[in-house]
C-alpha positions, -999 to +999 in steps of 0.1 A: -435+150-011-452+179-029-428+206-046-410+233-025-432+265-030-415+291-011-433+323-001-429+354+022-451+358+051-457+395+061-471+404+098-468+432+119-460+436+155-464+465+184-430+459+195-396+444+187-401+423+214-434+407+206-421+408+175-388+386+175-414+363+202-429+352+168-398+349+147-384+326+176-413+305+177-414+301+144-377+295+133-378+265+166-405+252+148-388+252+112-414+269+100-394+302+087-359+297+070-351+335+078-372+364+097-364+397+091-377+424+117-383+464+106-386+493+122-417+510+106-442+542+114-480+530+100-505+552+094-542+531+089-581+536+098-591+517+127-626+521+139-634+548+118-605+567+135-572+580+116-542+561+132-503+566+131-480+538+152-446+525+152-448+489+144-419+462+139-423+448+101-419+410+104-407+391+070-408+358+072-394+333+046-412+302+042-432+272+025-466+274+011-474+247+028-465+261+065-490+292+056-519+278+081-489+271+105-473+299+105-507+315+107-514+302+139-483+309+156-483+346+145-524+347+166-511+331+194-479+357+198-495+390+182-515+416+208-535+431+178-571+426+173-569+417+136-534+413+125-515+420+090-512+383+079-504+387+038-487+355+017-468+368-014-451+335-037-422+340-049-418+331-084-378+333-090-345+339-067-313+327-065-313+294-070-286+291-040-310+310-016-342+287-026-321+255-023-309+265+010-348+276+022-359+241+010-332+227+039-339+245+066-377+240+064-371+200+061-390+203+025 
C-alpha cells in the first residue's frame, strides 16, 4: 500500500445544512478522518458582479489518495455552480493526530 499522504480538503457550502450533508457522506464513506464546519461572510466576483454571502467553511481531513473521491462527493452534495474545491498537504503534525488520521481512513 502506498504511503499515508494526509491533506486538508477546503470547500464551501451555502448552508450548514448542505454543508454537514457533505461531511456526513464523507465521514460514512471514510473518506475524511475529521470535518470541521465554519461560519464565514465571503465577499468574491461572480459574473462580473461584486458579491458578499454567508457561507459554511468545510475542512476536511483526509488522504491524498481520496482527493478525486472526495471531489465527487462534495459535486454531488454542493448547490453552487463552480465550487471552492482547494487540496493543501500537510507536511508535519503531531505525530499522534497523523497516526490516528491514517486509522480512520483504513490507510
Amino acid at each position: 500500500m502506498p504511503a499515508f499522504k494526509p491533506v486538508v480538503i477546503i470547500t464551501t457550502a451555502a448552508g450548514r445544512e448542505e454543508a454537514e450533508r457533505i461531511g456526513r457522506a464523507l465521514l460514512e464513506r471514510k473518506l475524511a478522518a475529521c470535518v470541521q464546519y465554519e461560519d464565514i461572510v465571503s465577499e468574491y466576483v461572480w459574473q462580473g458582479e461584486l458579491c458578499r454571502s454567508a457561507e459554511v467553511r468545510v475542512v476536511i481531513k483526509s488522504a491524498r489518495r481520496h482527493y478525486s473521491a472526495v471531489e465527487k462527493i462534495i459535486l454531488a452534495h454542493n448547490g453552487y455552480d463552480c465550487p471552492q474545491i482547494v487540496m493543501q498537504p500537510i507536511q508535519r503534525g503531531l505525530r499522534a493526530y497523523l497516526r490516528w488520521m491514517e486509522a480512520q481512513l483504513g490507510a
